[in-house]
C-alpha positions in Angstrom: 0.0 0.0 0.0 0.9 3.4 -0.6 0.1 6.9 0.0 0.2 9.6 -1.6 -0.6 13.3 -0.6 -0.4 16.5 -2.9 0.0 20.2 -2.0 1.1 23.4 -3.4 -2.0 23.8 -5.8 -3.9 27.5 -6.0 -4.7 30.4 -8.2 -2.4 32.0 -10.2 -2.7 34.3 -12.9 -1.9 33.9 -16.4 2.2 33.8 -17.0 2.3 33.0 -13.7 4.1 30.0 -11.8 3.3 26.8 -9.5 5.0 24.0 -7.9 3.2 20.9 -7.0 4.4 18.6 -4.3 3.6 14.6 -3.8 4.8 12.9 -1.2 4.7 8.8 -0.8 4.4 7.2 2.4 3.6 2.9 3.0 5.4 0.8 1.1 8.0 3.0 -0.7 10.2 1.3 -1.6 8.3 -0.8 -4.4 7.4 2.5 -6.3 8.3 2.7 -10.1 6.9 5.6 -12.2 5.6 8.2 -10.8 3.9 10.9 -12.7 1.2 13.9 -12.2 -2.4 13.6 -14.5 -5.1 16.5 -14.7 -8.8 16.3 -15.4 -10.7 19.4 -16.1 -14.5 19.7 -15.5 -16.3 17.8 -17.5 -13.3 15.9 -19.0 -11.1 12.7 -19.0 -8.0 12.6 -16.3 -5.0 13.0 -18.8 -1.5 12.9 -18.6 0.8 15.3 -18.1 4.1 14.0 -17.0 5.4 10.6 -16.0 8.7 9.9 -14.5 10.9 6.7 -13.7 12.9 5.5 -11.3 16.1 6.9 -13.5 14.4 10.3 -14.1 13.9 9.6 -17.8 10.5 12.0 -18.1 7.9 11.9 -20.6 5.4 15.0 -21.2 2.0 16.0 -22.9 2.7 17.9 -25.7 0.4 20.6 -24.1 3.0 21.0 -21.4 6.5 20.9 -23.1 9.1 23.2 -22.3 6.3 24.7 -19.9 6.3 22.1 -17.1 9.3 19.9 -15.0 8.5 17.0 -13.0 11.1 15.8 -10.7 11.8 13.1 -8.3 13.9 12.2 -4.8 13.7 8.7 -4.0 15.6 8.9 -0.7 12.7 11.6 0.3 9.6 9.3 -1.8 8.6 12.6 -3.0 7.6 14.1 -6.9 7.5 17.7 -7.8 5.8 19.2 -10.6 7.2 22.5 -11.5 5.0 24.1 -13.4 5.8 27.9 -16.0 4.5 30.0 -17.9 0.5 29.0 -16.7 -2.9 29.2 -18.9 -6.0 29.1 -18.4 -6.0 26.0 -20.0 -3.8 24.3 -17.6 -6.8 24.8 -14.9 -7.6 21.6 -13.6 -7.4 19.0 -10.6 -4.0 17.8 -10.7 -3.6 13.8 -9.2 -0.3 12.5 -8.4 0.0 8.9 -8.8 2.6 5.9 -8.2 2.9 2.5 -9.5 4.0 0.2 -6.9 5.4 -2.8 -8.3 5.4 -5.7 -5.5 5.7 -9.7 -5.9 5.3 -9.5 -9.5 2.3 -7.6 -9.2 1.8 -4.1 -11.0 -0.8 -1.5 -8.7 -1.4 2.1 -9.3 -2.4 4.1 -6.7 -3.6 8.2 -6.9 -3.6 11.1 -4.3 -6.7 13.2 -3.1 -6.2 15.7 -6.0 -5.2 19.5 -6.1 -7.2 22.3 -7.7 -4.9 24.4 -10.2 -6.8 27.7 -11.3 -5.8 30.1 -13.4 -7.1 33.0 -14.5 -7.0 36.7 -14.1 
């Protein structure tokens, strides 16, 4: 079992910056990827960037050159750094892990934190 806990979401204007926080607690050291998804109202959860346990990163094409996820395995925690905001980026962001245990493969996802921006 793990869990996870987000913080550092809010309103921010337009151009304006964030930096999302997950940290892992439980069974920790069976996490593999790691990433952060969004879902606006009304709309799927999508990704927006994963990250492995050798920090090779993979982003939505939405988010490129914008965003920067990060992680530090001795403190179980994943950071989303997140530039250069839009409206369009407004959204619940959800941190999740995959924990990869006795040859079994489990994804687990945090409470969620609202992103807003506007002006």
């Amino acid at each position: 079992q793990v869990q996870l806990v987000e913080s550092g979401g809010g309103l921010v204007q337009p151009g304006g910056s964030l930096r999302l926080s997950c940290a892992a607690s439980g069974s920790t050291s069976s996490i593999g990827p790691m990433g952060w998804y969004r879902q606006a109202p009304g709309k799927q959860r999508d990704l927006v960037a994963t990250i492995d346990m050798s920090s090779n990163t993979n982003y939505a094409d939405s988010v490129k050159g914008r965003f920067t996820i990060s992680r530090d395995n001795a403190k179980n925690t994943v950071l989303l750094q997140m530039n250069g905001l839009k409206p369009e980026d407004t959204a619940v962001y959800y941190c999740n892990a995959v924990l990869i245990s006795r040859g079994r493969i489990t994804g687990y996802w945090g409470q969620g934190t609202q992103v807003t921006v506007s002006v």
